[in-house]
C-alpha positions in Angstrom: -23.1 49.6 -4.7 -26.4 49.4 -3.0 -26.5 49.5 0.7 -28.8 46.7 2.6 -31.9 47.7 3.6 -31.6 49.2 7.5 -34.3 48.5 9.9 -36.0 52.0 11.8 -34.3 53.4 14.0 -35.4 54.2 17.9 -35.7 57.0 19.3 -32.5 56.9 21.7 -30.8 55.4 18.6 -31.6 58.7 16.6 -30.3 60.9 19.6 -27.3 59.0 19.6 -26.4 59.2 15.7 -27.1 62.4 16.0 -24.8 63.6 18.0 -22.4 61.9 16.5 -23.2 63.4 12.9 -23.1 66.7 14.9 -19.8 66.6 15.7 -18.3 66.6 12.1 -21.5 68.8 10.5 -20.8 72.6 9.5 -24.0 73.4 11.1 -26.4 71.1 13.4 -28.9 68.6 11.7 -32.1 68.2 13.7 -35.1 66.2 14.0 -38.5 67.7 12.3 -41.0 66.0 11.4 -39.9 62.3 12.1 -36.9 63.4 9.7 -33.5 64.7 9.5 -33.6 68.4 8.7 -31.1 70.8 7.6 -30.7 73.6 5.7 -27.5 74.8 3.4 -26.6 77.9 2.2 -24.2 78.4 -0.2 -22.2 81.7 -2.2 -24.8 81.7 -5.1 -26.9 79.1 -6.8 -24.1 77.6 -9.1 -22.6 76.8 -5.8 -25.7 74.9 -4.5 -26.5 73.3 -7.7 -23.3 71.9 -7.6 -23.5 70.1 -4.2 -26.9 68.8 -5.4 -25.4 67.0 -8.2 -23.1 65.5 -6.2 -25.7 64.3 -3.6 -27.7 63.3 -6.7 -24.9 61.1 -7.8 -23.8 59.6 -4.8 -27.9 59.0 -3.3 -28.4 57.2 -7.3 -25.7 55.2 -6.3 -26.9 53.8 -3.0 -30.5 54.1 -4.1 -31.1 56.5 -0.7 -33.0 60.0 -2.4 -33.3 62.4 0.0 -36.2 64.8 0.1 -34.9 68.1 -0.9 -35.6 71.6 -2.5 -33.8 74.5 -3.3 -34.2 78.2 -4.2 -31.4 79.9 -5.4 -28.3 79.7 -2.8 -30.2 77.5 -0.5 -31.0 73.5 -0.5 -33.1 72.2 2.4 -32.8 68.7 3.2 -35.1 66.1 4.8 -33.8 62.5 5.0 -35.9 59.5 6.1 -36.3 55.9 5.2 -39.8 55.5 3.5 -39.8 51.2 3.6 -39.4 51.6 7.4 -41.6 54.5 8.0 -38.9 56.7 10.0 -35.2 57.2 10.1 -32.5 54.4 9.3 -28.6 54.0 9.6 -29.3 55.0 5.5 -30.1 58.1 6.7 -27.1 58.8 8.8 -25.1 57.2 6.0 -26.1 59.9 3.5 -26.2 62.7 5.7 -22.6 61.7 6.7 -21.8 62.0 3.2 -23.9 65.2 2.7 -21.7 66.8 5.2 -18.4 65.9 3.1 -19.9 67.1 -0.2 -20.8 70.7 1.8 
C-alpha cells in the first residue's frame, strides 16, 4: 500500500505533530535542518540492525525512505519529504511507526 502524496507541512503544523509524536516517542524527535531528527541507541549492533530492517520493510512498503545512518549500536534518523521540499504528514506517518518498531 502506497500512501498519497502529502502536501508540505507549515511551520505551526510541524510544532503541532510534533508534540503529538512526542508524547508516545521513547526519546524526543526534533527539528534540524528542515528535518525530523533523532537518534537511537540500541544493546549492540544486532539490535540496531534489526529495527533497520524493519523500518526498511515497512518505508519499501509505503515508498517513504528515510535518511539514516548507523554505526554500530546507533541509527540516526532524518525524515523529510523530498517532492515537497520540507516535512509532510509522511513523515509523521513513518516516524510514528519508527517509534513502535523501537
Amino acid at each position: 500500500m502506497v500512501a498519497v502524496m502529502a502536501g508540505r507541512l507549515e511551520d505551526r503544523d510541524i510544532q503541532g505533530s510534533l508534540e503529538g509524536l512526542n508524547a508516545i516517542a521513547s526519546a524526543p524527535w526534533e527539528l534540524r535542518g528542515g528535518k525530523l531528527h533523532k537518534t537511537f541507541v540500541f544493546r549492540d549492533f544486532v539490535e540496531a540492525f534489526r529495527f533497520m530492517t524493519g523500518v526498511a520493510l515497512w518505508a519499501e512498503k509505503q515508498d517513504h525512505h528515510p535518511e539514516w545512518s548507523n554505526v554500530y549500536n546507533k541509527v540516526v534518523i532524518d525524515l523529510a519529504t523530498h517532492e515537497v521540499g520540507g516535512i509532510s504528514e509522511r513523515d509523521f506517518d513513518l516516524a510514528r511507526r519508527i517509534e513502535r518498531l523501537a
